[in-house]
N, C-alpha and C positions, 0 to 999 in steps of 0.2 A: 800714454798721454799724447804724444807725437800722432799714433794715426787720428784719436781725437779730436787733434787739432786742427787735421787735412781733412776731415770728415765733409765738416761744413764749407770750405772753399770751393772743394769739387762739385758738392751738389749745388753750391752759385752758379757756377760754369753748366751745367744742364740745365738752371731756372733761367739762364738768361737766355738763353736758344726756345724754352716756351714761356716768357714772358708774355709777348705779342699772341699768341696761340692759342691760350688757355685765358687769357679777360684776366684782370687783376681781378677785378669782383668773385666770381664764381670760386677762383681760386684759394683767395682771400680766406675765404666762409671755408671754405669745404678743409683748406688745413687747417684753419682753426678746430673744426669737427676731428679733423683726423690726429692729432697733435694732442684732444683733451682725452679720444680714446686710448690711445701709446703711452700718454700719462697715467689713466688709469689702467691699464694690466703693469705699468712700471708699480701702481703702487701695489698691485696688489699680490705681484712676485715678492714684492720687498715684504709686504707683510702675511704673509704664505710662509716663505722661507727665512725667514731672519733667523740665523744663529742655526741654518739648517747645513747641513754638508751637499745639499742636492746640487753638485756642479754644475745640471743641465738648467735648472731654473736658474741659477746667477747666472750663466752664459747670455739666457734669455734674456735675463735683464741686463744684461748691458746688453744687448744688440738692438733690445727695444729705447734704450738712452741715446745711441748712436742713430738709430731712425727718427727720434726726435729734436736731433741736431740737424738732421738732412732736412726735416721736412721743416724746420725754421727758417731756412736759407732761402724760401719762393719768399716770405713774406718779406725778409731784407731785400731782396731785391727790388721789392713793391712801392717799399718806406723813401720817403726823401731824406735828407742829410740831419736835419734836423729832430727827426723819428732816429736816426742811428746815432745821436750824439745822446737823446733820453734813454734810447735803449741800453747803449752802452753804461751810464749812469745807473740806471735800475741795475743793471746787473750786477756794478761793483755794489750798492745797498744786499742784495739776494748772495754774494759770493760772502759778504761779513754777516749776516743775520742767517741764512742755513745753515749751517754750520750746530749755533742756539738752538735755533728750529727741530734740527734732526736731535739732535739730543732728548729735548725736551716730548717730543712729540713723535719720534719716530716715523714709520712709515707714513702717517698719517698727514704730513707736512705736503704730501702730494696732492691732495685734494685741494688747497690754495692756487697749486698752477692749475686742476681739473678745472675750478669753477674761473678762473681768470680766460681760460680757453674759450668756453661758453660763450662767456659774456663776450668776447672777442668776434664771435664767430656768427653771434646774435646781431652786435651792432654792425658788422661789415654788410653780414645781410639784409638787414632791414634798412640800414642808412648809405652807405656808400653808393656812390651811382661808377655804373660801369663806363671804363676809359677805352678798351681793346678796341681798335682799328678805328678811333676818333685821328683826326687834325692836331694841333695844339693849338691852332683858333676854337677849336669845337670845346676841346677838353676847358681854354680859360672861359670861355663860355658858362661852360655848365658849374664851373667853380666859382664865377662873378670875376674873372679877372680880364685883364687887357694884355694881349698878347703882340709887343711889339716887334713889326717885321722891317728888318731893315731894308731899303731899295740898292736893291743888289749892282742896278750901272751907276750910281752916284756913287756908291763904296768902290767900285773898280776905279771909277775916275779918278778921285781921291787918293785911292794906292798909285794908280800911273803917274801920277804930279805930283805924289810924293818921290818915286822914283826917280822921273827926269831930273828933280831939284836935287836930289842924291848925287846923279851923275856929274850934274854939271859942276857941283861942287867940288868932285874929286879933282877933276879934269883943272879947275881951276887951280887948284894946290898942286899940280902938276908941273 
């Protein structure tokens, strides 16, 4: 459970070196694509060998669980705060209803994340518009927003006459 858990952090630490590199868009789509195939050969290890002794196919299957941990970590990186706080919510819903699921349905409980992949990977492509090597005037742009930029010598000024007033304060309690 411990490498598990390091799984996903490390491959953040590689998606944030090609975030910029690879376009959120392009990326976006294409793990989605890659994420609902990993899904389907998990499912279909699971239900191939269920209740089998074949060590090498459960091997595979977990390696293929563990790659689709790795390859969920570009899209978290993609997400803003607000995308990570639903996520984080769907998952504790998915951590107390699989459980049910697996029971009830077995391997088969895997084709709900196949078809959510899809559609994921459908909408990024068809509706998202690409952000890679824009401004963040450009980017609120193309989102309808106002990107305020503060004037960088009235803010210096500001700190230095907060300063002097700092100083001369001490000096006076001196």
């Amino acid at each position: 459970m411990l490498i598990y858990g390091l799984v996903r952090p490390l491959a953040n630490l590689v998606c944030l070196y090609y975030v910029d590199t690879w376009g959120r868009k392009k990326t976006l789509w294409i793990t989605g694509v890659a994420m609902k195939v990993d899904m389907a050969i998990i499912m279909g290890l699971s239900g191939g060998f269920v209740g089998s002794s074949n060590m090498v196919a459960k091997g595979f299957n977990i390696a293929f669980i563990f790659l689709f941990s790795m390859m969920q970590a570009y899209p978290s990186q993609a997400r803003s705060s607000i995308s990570v706080v639903c996520n984080v919510l769907i998952n504790i819903v998915f951590n107390q209803v699989s459980p049910i699921a697996f029971s009830n349905v077995g391997y088969k409980y895997y084709a709900l994340f196949i078809c959510t992949n899809i559609v994921g990977a459908i909408t990024v492509f068809l509706y998202l518009p690409e952000t890679k090597g824009k401004t963040l005037e450009e980017i609120g742009h193309i989102f309808g927003g106002d990107v305020v930029v503060a004037d960088l010598q009235q803010a210096r000024q500001k700190i230095e006459a907060n300063d002097v007033e700092m100083i001369e304060q001490v000096e006076e309690q001196r």
